[in-house]
Structures are given as C-alpha cells and as structure tokens.
C-alpha positions as CSV (number, residue, x, y, z in Angstrom):
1,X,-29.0,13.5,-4.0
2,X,-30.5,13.2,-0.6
3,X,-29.2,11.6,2.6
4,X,-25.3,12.8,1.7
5,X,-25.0,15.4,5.0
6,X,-21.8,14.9,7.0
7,X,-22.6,14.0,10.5
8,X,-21.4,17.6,11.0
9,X,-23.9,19.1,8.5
10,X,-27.1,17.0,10.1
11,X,-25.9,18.2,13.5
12,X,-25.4,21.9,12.4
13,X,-28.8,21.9,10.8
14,X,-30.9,20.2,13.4
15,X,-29.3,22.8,15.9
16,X,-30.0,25.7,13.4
17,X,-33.3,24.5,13.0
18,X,-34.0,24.5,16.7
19,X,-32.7,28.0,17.5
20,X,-29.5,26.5,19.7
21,X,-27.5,28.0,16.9
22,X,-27.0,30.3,14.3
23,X,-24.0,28.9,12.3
24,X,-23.7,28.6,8.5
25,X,-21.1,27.5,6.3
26,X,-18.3,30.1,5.5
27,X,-18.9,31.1,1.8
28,X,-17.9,30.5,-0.6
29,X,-18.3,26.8,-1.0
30,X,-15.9,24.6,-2.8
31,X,-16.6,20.8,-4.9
32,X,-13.5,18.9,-4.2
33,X,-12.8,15.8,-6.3
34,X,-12.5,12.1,-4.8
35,X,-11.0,9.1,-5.7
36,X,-12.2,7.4,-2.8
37,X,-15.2,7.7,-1.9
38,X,-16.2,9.2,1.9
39,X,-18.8,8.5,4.0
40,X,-20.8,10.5,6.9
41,X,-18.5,10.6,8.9
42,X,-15.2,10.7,6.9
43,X,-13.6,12.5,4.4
44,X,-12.9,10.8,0.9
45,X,-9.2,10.2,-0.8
46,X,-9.1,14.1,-2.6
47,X,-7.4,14.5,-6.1
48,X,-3.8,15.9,-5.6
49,X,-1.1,17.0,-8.6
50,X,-1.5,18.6,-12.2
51,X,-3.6,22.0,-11.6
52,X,-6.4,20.5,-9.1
53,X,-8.2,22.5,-6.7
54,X,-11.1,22.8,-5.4
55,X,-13.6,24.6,-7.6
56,X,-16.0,27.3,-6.2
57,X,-19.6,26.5,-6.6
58,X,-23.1,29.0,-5.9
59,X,-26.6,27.1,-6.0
60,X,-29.6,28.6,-7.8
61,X,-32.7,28.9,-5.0
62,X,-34.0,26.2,-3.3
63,X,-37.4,24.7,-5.4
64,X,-39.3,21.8,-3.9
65,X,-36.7,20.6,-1.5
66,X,-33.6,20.4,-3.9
67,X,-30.8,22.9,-5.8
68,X,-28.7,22.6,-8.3
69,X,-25.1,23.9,-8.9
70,X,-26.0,27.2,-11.2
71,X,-23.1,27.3,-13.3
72,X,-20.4,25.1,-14.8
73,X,-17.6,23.8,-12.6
74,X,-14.8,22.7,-14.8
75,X,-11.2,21.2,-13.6
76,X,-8.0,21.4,-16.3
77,X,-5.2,20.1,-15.9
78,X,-6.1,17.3,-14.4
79,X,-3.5,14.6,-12.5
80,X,-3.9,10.8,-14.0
81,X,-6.5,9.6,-11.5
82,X,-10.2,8.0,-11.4
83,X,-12.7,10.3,-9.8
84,X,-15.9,8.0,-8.2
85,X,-17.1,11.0,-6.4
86,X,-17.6,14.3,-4.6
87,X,-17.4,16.6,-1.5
88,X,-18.7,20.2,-0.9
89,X,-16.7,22.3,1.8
90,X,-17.4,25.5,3.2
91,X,-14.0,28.3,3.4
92,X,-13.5,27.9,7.0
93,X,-10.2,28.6,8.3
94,X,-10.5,25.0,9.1
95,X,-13.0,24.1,6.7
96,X,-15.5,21.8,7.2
97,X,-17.6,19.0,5.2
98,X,-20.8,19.3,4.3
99,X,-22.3,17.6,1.7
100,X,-20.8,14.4,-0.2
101,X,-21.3,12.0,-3.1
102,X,-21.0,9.7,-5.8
103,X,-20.5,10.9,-9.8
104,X,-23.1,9.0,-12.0
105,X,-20.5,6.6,-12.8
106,X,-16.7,6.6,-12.5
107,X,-14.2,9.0,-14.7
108,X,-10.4,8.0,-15.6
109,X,-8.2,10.9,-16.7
110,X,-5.2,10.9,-18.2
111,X,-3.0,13.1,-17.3
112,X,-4.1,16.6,-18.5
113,X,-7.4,16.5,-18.8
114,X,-10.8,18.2,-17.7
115,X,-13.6,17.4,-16.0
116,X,-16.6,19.1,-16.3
117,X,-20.0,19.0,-14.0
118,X,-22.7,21.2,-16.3
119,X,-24.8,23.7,-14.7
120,X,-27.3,21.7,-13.3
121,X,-25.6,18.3,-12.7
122,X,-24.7,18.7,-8.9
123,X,-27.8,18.4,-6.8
124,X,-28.6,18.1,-3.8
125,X,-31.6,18.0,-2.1
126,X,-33.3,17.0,1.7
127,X,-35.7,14.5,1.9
C-alpha cells in the first residue's frame, strides 16, 4: 500500500534521507488493530478488551520498492468489534505512528475470535 506514512514518518524519512538525521523506528514494530480508521495525521479508534494487543511484526527485504510482513500475525481472543483497518507503531517509550491502513474489506468478530493477516498480506510499499 503506498501513500499510508504518518506525517511523522514522511517528515522522519525526508530528514533521514537528507542527512539532518539519523532516527529510526524503535524495534520491534507492532500492527495495532482499528475500528476507526486514521488518517496522516491522526491515530485510528484501536481495538480494546478480550486478549488484544498489539502483535509484533518483522518485514522480509525490501524488493522493488515494497515489503511484506514475513510471518503470520494472528490475534485470539478477540473483543466483539469490526476492524476496517490498520496501524504499524514502533516500541518507543512514547511510541510513535508510522505507517497506516485499510483491511481489504471490513471484519466483524464475535466475541472470541481471531484474526489472522497471512505472511505476506501486509504490505507496504513507497511510490
């Protein structure tokens, strides 16, 4: 998916890119769930109750422009909700927002279930 940095990922990575800074996210990275969708410059409406958290996430290498999520990230116990999307946040002590996005389509859950995003079916990619 392209075009989902934060405002604070563009501006990190236009001053990393430029040598005014050497910052990078503080590993690891976490997916957090959304049942209201975020924008830029504002964080989403994140899944609370039942056994959600934030699930850790590593990226295979970077291949013409894009990467994918290199394992499965899977969420049980879920609270009754309707997911339309997702954020990735760095570990921070304060973390901070990187990336964001829609699912392919909405999910309800009752309460209890899973959610699954397969190897492969978080990407993200500049351009």
């Amino acid at each position: 998916m392209s075009d989902n940095l934060t405002n604070t990922a563009e501006n990190r990575a236009l001053d990393w890119m430029l040598g005014t800074s050497t910052t990078a996210p503080t590993l690891p990275l976490k997916v957090a769930l959304v049942t209201v969708a975020g924008d830029d410059a504002a964080a989403g409406t994140e899944v609370a109750g039942g056994s959600y958290a934030r699930n850790d996430v590593t990226f295979a290498a970077a291949s013409g422009g894009a990467v994918a999520n290199s394992a499965d990230l899977l969420w049980t116990g879920m609270p009754a909700a309707t997911l339309v999307g997702w954020e990735i946040w760095d570990s921070a002590g304060t973390p901070v927002r990187w990336w964001y996005g829609p699912l392919d389509s909405s999910k309800t859950l009752a309460l209890g279930d899973e959610f699954k995003i397969a190897a492969g079916g978080l990407s993200l990619s500049l351009s």
